[in-house]
C-alpha positions as CSV (number, residue, x, y, z in Angstrom):
1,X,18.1,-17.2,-20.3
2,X,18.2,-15.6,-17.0
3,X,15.6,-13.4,-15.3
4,X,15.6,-9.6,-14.9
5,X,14.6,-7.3,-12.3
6,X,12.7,-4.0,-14.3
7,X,11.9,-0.4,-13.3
8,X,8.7,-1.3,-11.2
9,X,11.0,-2.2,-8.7
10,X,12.8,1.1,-7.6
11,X,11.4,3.1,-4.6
12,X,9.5,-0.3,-3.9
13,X,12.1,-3.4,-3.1
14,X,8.9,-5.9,-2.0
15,X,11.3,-9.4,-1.4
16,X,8.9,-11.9,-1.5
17,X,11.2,-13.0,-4.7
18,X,14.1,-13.3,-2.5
19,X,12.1,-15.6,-0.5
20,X,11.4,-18.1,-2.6
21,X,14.9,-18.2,-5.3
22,X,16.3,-21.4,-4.7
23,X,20.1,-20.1,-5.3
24,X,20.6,-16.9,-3.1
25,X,20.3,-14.7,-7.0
26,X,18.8,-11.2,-5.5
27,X,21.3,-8.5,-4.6
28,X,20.1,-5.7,-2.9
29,X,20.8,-2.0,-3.4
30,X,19.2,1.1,-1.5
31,X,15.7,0.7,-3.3
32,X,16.2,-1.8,-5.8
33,X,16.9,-5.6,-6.5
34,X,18.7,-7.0,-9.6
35,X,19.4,-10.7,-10.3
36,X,22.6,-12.1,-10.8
37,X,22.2,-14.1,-14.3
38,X,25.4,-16.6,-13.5
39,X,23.3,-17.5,-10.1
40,X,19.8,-17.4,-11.5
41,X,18.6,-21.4,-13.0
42,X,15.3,-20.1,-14.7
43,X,12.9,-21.2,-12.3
44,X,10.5,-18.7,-12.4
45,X,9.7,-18.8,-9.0
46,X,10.0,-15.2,-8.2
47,X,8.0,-13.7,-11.6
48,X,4.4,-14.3,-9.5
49,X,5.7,-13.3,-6.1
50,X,6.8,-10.1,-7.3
51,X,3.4,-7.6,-6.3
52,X,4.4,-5.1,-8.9
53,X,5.3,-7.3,-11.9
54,X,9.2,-5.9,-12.1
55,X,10.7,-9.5,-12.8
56,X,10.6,-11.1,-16.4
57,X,12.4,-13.8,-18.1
58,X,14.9,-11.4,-20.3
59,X,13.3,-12.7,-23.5
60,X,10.2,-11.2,-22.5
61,X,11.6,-7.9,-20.8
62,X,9.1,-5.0,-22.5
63,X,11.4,-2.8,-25.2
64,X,11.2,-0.2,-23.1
65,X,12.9,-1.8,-20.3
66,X,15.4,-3.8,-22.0
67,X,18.0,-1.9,-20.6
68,X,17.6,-2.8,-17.4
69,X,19.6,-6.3,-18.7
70,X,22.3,-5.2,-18.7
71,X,22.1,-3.0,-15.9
72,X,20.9,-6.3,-13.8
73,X,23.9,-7.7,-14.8
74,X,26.5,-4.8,-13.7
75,X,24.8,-4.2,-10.7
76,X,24.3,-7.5,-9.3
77,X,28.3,-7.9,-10.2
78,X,28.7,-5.1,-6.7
79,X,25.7,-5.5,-4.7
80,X,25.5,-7.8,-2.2
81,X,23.2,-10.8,-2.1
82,X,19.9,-10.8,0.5
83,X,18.8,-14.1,1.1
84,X,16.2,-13.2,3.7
85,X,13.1,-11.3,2.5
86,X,12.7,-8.2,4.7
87,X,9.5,-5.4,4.8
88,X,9.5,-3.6,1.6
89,X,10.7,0.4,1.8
90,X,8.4,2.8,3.7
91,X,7.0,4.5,1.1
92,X,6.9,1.8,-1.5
93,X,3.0,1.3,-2.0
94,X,3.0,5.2,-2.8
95,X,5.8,4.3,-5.7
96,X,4.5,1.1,-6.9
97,X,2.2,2.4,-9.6
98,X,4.7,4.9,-11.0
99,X,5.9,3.9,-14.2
100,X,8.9,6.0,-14.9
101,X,11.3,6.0,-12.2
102,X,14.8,5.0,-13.5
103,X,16.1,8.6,-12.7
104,X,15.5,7.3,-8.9
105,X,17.6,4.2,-8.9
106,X,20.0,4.5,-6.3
107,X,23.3,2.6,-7.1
């Protein structure tokens, strides 16, 4: 099991997960965060620092976000990690109750 990074997160990119992962797993693109599953150990550390409830254990992804699995997977493969947490993006309280925002995701 790994954890997985879900649309709540584009247009937002709070990192007050990245703060507390224990293995350096966040990798950071232009307004979103993925998790690399071969660097993520199942801690669950970041699930309850997350402020708009984007990261789940990928068991308990919601069906219609189960997509972002994979795409956690192939994006974390050619982002770069952040292991620092840094302010979230300017606008990202405005964004952080909009619920369909996938057409946003910058790669």
């Amino acid at each position: 099991m790994t954890y997985v990074v879900t649309e709540s997160c584009i247009r937002c990119k709070y990192t007050d997960c990245v703060h507390v992962c224990p293995t350096d797993a966040f990798r950071e693109g232009p307004n979103f965060l993925a998790i690399g599953p071969d660097d993520c150990i199942d801690c669950a550390l970041c699930v309850a620092e997350c402020p708009v409830n984007a990261i789940f254990a990928d068991r308990d992804v919601p069906p219609d976000q189960a997509h972002f699995i994979e795409l956690n997977v192939e994006l974390a493969s050619i982002w770069k990690p952040i292991v620092r947490s840094k302010g979230a993006l300017p606008d990202a309280e405005e964004w952080a109750q909009v619920k369909t925002k996938l057409h946003l995701l910058a790669r």
